[in-house]
KOLLUM-633470 format. One record per atom (N, C-alpha, C): x, y, z; residue in one letter. Coordinates in steps of 0.2 Angstrom, whole numbers, plus 5000, padded with zeros to 4 digits. Atoms other than C-alpha are relative to their C-alpha. Example, Ala and Ser with C-alpha at 12.3 -4.5 7.8 and 13.67 -1.06 7.14 Angstrom:
500449945000A
506249785039A
500450065000A
499649944999S
506849955036S
499650055003S
END
This chain:
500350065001X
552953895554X
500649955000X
499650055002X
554053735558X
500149964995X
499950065003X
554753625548X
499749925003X
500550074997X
553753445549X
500749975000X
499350044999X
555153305553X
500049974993X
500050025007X
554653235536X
500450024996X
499849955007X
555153385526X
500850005001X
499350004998X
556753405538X
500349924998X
499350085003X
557353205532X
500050014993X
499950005008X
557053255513X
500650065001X
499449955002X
557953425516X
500849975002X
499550045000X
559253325524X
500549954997X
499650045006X
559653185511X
500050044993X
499949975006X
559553315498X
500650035001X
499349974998X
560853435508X
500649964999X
499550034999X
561853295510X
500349964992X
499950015006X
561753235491X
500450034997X
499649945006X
562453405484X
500750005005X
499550004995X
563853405500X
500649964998X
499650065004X
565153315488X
500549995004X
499350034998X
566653345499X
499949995009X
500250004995X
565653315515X
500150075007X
499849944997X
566053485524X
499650035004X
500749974993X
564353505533X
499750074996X
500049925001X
564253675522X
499850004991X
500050005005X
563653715505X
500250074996X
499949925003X
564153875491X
499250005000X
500449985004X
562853975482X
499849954995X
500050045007X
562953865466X
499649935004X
500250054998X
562653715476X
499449995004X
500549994997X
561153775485X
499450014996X
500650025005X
559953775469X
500049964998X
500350064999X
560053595468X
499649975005X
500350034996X
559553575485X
499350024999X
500549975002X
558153695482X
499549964994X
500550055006X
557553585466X
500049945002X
500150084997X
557853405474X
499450015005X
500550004996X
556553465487X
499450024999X
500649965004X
555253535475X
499850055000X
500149945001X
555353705477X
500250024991X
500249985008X
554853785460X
500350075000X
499649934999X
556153935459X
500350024993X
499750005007X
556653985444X
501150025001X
498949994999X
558754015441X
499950085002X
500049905001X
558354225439X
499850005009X
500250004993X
557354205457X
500649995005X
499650034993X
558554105466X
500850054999X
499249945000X
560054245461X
499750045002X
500449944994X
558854375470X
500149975009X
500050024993X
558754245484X
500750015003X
499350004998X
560754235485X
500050055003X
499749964993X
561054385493X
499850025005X
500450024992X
559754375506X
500249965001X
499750064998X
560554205509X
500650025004X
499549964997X
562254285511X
500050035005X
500349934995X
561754445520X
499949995004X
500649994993X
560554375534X
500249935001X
500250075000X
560854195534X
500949965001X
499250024999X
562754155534X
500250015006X
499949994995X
563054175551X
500850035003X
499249994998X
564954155552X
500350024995X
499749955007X
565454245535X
500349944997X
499750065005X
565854085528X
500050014994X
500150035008X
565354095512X
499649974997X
500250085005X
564353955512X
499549995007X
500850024996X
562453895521X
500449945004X
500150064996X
562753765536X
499349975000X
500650045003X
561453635535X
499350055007X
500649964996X
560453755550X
499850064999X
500149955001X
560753895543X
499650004994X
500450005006X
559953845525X
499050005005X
500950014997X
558353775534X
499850055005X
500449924998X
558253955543X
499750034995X
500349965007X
558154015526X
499449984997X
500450035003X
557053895519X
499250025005X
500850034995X
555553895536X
500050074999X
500349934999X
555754095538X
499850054992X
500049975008X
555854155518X
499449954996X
500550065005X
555153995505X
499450005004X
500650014999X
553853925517X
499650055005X
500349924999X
553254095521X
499750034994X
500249985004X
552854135502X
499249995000X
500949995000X
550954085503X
499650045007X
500250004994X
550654115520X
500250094999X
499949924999X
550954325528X
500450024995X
499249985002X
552854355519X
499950055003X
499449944999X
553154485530X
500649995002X
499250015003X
554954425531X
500250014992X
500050025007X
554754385511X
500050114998X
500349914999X
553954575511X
500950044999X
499449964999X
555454645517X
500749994995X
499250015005X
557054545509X
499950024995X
500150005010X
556254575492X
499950095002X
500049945001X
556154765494X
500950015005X
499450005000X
557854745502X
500549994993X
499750035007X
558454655487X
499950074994X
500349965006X
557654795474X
500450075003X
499649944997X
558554925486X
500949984996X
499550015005X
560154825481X
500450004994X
500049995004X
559854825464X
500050074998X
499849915002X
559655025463X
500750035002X
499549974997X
561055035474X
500649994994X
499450015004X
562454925461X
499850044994X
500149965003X
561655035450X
500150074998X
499749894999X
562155205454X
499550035003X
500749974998X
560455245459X
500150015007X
500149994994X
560855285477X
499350045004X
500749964996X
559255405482X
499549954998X
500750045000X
558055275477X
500049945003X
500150064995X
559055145486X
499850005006X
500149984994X
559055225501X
499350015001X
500850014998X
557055245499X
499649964999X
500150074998X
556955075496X
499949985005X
499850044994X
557855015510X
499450025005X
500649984995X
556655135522X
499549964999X
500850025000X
555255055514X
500049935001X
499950054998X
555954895517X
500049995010X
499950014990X
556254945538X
499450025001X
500549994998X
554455015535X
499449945003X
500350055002X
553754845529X
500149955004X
500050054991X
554554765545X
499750025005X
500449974995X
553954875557X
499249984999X
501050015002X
552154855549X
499949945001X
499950094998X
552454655553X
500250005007X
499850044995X
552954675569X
501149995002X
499150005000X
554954665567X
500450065000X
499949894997X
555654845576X
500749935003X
499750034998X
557454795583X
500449945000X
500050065005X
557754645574X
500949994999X
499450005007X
559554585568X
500049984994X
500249995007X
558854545552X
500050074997X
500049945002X
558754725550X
500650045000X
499249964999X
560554765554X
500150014993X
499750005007X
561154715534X
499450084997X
500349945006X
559654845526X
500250065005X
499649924999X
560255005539X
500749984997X
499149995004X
561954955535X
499950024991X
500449985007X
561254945515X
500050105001X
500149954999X
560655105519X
500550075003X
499249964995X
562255195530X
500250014991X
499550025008X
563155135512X
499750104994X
500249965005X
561755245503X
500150085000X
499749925000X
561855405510X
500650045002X
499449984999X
563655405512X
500150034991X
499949985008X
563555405491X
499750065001X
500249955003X
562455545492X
500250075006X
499749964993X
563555635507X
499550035005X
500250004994X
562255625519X
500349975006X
499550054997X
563655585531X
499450015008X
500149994993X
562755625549X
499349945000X
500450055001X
561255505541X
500249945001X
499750075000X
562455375536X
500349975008X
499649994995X
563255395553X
499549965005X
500650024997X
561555365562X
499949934999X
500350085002X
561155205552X
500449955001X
499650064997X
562755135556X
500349985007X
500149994993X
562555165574X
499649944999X
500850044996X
560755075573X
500449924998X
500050075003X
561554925563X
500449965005X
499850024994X
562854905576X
499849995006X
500550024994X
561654915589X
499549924999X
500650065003X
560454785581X
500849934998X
499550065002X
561954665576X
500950025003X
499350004997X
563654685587X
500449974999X
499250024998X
564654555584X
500049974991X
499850005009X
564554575562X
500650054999X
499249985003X
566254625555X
499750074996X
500349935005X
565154755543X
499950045002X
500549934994X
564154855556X
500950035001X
499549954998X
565954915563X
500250034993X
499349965004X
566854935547X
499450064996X
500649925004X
565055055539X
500250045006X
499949944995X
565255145555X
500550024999X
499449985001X
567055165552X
500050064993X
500149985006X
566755215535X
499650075003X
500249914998X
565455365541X
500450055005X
499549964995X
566655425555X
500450044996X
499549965005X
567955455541X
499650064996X
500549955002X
566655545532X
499950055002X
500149944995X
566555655547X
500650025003X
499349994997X
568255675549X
500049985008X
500150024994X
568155585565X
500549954999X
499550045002X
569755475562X
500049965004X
499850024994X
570255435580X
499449945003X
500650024999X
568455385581X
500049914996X
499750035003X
568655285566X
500349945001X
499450054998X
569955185570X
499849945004X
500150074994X
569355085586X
499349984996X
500450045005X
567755035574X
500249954998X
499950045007X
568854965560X
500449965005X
499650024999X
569954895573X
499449945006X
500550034999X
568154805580X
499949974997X
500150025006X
567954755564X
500549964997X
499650065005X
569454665559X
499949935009X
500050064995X
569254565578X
499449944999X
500850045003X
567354495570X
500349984992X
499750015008X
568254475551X
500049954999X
499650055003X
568254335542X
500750014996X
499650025005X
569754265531X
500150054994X
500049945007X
569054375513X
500350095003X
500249945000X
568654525523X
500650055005X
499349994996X
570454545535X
500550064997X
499649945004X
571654625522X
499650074999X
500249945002X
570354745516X
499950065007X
500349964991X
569954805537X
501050035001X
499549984997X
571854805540X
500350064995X
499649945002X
572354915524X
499650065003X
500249935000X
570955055530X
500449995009X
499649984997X
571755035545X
500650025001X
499149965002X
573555075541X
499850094998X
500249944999X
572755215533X
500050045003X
500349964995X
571855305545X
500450015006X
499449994993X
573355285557X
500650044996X
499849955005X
574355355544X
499950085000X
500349934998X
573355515544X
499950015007X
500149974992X
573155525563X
500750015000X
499349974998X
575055525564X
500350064995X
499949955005X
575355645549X
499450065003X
500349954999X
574055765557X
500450015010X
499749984993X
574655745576X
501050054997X
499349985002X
576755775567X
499650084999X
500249955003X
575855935557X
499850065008X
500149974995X
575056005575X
500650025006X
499449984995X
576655975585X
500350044997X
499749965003X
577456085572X
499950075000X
500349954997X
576456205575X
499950035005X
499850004993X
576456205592X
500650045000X
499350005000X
578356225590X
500050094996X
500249915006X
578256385576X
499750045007X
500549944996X
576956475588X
500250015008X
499850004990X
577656435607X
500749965001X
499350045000X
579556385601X
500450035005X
499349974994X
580456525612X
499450035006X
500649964993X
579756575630X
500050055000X
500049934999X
579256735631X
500350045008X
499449984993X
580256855644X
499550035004X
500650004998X
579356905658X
499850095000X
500149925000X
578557075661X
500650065003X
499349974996X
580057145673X
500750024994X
499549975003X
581357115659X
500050034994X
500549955007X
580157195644X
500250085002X
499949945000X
580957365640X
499550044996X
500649985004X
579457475632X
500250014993X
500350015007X
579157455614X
500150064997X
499849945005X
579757595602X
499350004997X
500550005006X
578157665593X
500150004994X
500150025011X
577957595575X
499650054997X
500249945004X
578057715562X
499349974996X
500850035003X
576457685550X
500349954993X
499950065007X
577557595536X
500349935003X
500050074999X
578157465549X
499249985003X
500850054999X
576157435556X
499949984993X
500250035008X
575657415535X
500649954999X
499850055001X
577157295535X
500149945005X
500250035000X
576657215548X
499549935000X
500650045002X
574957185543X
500049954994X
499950045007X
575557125526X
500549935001X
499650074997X
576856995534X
499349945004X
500550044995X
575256935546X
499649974995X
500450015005X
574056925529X
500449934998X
499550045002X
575556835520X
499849935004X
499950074996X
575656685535X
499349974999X
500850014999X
573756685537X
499849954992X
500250035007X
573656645518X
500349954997X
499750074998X
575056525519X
499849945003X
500250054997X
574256445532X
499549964997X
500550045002X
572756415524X
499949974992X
499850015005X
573556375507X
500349925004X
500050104997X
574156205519X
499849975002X
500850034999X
572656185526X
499949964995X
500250055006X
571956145509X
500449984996X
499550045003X
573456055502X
499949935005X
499950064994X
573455935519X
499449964998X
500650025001X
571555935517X
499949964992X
500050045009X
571455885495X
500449935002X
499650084999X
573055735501X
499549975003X
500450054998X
571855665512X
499649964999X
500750025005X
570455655502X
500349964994X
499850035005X
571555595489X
500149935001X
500050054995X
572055445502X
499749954999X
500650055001X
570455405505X
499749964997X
500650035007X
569655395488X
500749944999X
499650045004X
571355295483X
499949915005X
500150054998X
571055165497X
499249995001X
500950025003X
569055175493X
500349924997X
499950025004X
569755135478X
500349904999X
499550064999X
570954985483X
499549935005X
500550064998X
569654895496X
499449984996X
500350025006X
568354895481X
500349944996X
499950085003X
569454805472X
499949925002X
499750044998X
569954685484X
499349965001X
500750014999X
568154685487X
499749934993X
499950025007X
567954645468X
500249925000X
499750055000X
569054515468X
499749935005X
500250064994X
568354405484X
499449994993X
500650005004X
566754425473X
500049944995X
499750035005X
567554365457X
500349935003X
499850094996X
568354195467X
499549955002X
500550034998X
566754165475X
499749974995X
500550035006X
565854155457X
500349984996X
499550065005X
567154055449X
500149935004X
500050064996X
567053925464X
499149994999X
500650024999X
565253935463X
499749974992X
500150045007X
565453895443X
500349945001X
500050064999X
566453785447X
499849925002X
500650054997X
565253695458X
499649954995X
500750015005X
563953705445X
500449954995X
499950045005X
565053625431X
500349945002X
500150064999X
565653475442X
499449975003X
500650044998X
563953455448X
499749954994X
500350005006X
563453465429X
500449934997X
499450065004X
565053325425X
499749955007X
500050064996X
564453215440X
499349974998X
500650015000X
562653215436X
500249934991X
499950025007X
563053175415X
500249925000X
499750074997X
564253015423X
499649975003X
500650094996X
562952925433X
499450014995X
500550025004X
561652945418X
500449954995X
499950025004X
562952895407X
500149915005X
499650084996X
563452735420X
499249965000X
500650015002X
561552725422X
499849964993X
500250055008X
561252695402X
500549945001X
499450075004X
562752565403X
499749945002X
500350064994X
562052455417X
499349984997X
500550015006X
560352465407X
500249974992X
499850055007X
561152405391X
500149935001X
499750065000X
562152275400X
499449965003X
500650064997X
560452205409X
499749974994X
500550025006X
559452215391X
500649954997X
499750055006X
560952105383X
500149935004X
499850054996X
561151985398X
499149974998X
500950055001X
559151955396X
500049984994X
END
């Protein structure tokens, strides 16, 4: 359903009301005034449900922040859908409630959320969609917590295919590769993924990449070493091989106890290589969450901030308002 050109000159001297420092672009924070100057009925709880279906699907260029075409996609496809089918509405809001289980810890419910969310598009008509990308990525996310890696792996194939040029779709795929020890693999993802990147999202694509290059040279060094140990001198050829003395029974039993020995060795570094790794990874989880975190944390401090100069500008022209009123009633 289009926007009438009416509605589109209200959304636009609204948009442009809330647009203080003129930048064509709005936060979060600034986006529920637009919503209430044009008489959408939203309550504050709703429209923090709306936020990250805003974000997710609708941000185009990872700004951060709605362009004036981007909001009135949100507005004609989402809001002026709620009376009419919602199956977009349908969808986002059981995406939304997948996301909820997900911050949750609830991973098995979110992931049978989100299905039901890619079931709820499909039964509308929306198969193949980039709308769909962000709920398999969602999803990719969920069964990696619950070590469904060949699932997660799957979802972040389809998300990639459904949306190519999102910074996310490469870095979940990256993320399930690692999962599948597929490193090499890996790598040219995250390094997909930092060429689509915004500004926030840069540092966190380049630390896992350092990583993962890290462990590919630490694992190629370890093979060549081996190499070296197993095929370090050339063996002499047949011609200059004198026949072999037969081994008494105490050197085969010593041996077989040498060969156990290495074997056990061996595999006592396997699982030291393998524990480091894993250690790594969880620690550089651990380091992109935060980093994660903290964009987060900046974001909601600008977009308080928003709110409480909108709150100080608003208060200022009531108060200028009552003055100019005073001064008429004394002048009359």
């Amino acid at each position: 359903m289009a926007i009438t050109r009416a509605k589109d000159s209200e959304i636009k001297a609204a948009f442009q009301k809330f647009d203080k420092d003129n930048s064509g672009s709005l936060e979060i924070g600034e986006l529920y005034g637009v919503l209430r100057e044009i008489g959408v009925e939203i309550t504050k709880e709703h429209f923090d449900g709306y936020s990250h279906i805003m974000m997710d699907d609708f941000d185009t260029d990872r700004s951060g922040a709605l362009d004036y075409d981007e909001f009135t996609r949100f507005y004609d496809q989402v809001l002026v859908n709620e009376s009419g089918k919602g199956q977009y509405k349908e969808m986002l809001e059981l995406k939304e409630e997948g996301n909820t289980f997900f911050r949750s810890g609830n991973y098995l419910k979110a992931a049978a959320t989100y299905t039901k969310a890619i079931k709820a598009a499909a039964d509308h008509g929306i198969e193949n969609d980039a709308k769909l990308a962000p709920i398999y990525s969602n999803r990719s996310a969920s069964f990696l917590k619950l070590s469904k890696v060949s699932q997660a792996l799957q979802d972040a194939k389809k998300c990639c295919e459904l949306k190519p040029d999102w910074d996310k779709a490469h870095f979940r795929k990256a993320a399930a590769l690692e999962a599948s020890e597929k490193d090499d693999e890996a790598l040219i993802a995250l390094e997909e993924s930092l060429k689509l990147a915004g500004p926030d999202q840069v540092p966190i694509v380049e630390q896992k990449i350092r990583l993962v290059k890290q462990r590919l040279h630490r694992h190629e060094r370890e093979m060549h070493k081996n190499e070296k140990r197993n095929h370090g001198s050339k063996p002499p050829s047949p011609e200059s091989k004198s026949p072999a003395p037969e081994k008494t029974a105490e050197e085969i039993a010593a041996d077989k106890e040498a060969a156990d020995k290495a074997a056990a060795e061996k595999e006592k570094q396997r699982a030291a290589n393998e524990a480091r790794m894993k250690k790594e990874k969880e620690e550089a989880d651990a380091k992109a969450a935060k980093l994660a975190a903290e964009g987060a944390e900046r974001a909601a401090k600008a977009a308080a901030d928003a709110k409480a100069k909108a709150a100080a500008d608003a208060k200022a022209a009531a108060e200028a308002d009552k003055a100019a009123k005073a001064k008429a009633a004394a002048d009359a």
